[in-house]
C-alpha positions as CSV (number, residue, x, y, z in Angstrom):
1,X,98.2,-94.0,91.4
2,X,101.1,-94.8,89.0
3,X,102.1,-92.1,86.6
4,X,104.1,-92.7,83.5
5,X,106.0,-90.4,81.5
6,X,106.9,-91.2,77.9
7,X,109.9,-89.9,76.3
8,X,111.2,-90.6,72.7
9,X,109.8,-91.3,69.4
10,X,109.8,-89.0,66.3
11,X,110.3,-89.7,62.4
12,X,113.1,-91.9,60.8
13,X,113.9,-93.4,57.7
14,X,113.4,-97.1,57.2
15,X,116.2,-99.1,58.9
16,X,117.0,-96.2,61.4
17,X,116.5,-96.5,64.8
18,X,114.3,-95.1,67.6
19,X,114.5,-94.9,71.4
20,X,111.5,-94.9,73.8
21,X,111.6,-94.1,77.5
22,X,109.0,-94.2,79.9
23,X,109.3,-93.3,84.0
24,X,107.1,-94.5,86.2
25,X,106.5,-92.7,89.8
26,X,104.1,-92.6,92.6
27,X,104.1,-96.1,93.3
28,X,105.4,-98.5,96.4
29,X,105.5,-101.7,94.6
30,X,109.1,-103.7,94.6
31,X,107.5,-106.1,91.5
32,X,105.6,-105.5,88.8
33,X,105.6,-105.8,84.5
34,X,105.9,-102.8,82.6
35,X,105.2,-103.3,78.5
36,X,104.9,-101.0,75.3
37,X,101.8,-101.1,73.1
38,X,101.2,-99.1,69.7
39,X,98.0,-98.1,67.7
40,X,98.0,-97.2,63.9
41,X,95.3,-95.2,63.0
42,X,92.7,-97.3,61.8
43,X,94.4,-100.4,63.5
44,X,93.3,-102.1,67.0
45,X,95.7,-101.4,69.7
46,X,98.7,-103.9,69.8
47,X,101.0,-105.4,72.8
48,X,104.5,-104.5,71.4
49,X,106.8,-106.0,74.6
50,X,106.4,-106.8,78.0
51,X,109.2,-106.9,80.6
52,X,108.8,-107.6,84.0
53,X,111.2,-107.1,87.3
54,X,112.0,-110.9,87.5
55,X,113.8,-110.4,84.4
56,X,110.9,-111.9,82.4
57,X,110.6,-110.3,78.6
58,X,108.1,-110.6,76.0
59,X,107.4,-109.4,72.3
60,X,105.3,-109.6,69.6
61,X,106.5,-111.6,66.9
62,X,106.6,-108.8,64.1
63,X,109.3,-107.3,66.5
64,X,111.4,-110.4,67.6
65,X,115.2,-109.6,66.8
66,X,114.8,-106.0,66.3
67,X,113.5,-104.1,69.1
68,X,114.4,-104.3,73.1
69,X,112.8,-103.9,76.1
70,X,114.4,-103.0,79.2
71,X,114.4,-101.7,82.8
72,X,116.4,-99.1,83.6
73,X,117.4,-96.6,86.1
74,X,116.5,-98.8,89.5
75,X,113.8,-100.1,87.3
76,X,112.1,-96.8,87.1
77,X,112.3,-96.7,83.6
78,X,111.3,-98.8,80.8
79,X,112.9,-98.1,77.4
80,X,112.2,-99.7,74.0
81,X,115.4,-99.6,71.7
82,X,113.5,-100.3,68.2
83,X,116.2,-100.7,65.5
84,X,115.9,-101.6,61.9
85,X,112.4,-99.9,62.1
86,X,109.7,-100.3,59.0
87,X,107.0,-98.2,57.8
88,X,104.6,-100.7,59.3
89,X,106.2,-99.6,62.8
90,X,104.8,-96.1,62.4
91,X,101.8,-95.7,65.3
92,X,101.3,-94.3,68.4
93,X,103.5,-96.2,71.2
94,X,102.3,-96.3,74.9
95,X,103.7,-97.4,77.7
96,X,102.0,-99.0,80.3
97,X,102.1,-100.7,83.4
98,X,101.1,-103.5,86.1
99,X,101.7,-103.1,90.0
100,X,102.2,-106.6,91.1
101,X,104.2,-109.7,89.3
102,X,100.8,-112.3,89.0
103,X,100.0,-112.5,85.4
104,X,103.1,-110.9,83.9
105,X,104.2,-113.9,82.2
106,X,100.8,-114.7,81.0
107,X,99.2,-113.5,77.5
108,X,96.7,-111.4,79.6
109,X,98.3,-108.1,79.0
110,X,97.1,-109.2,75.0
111,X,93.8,-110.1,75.3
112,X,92.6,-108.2,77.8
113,X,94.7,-105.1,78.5
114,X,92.6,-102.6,79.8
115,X,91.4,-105.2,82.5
116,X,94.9,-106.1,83.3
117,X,96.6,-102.9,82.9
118,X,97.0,-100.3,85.8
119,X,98.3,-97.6,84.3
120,X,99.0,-96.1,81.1
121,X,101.5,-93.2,79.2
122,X,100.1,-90.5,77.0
123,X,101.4,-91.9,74.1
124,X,104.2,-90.7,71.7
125,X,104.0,-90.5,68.0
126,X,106.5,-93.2,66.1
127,X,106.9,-92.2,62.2
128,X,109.0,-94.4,59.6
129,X,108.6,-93.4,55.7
130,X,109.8,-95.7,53.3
């Protein structure tokens, strides 16, 4: 079973900048998507980005041209640089992730992510005040 930890977040001013790490371990796969979701409270839980190891990316259109997703460390890690951040950023971000390449660069991981999601982080708390 795939375990994520989530690293990152915390408060900023609007316009700052945040970065999110998450490491994945326990797992044998060589391919697989790994993308960043966030929940406001009150709000439905929304895919942020999506990146997967054939260098396929993905985001949200609220976040086009200000935030990055990436695959770091051997592709251990996934990070989300998130710059020029608003108050409507502030939520709960989680990472999660997808043993296996089929689907990645579908819109599954949106409509139905707890069916197409293997694993996910414990969250960690993003805060931007105006």
């Amino acid at each position: 079973q795939v375990q994520l930890v989530e690293s990152g977040g915390g408060s900023v001013q609007t316009g700052g900048s945040l970065r999110l790490s998450c490491a994945a371990s326990r797992h044998t796969y060589s391919s697989y998507c790994m993308a960043w979701f966030r929940q406001a409270p009150g709000k439905e839980r929304e895919g942020v980005a999506l990146i997967a190891t054939d260098g396929w990316r993905t985001y949200t259109d609220s976040v086009k041209g200000r935030f990055t997703i990436s695959l770091e460390n051997d592709r251990s890690t996934v990070a989300l640089q998130m710059n020029s951040l608003k108050p409507e950023d502030s939520a709960m971000y989680y990472c999660a992730a997808k043993m296996g390449i089929a689907g990645c660069r579908g819109d599954n991981w949106i409509r139905v992510p707890n069916d197409f999601i293997d694993a996910w982080g414990q969250g960690t708390q993003v805060t931007v005040s105006s």
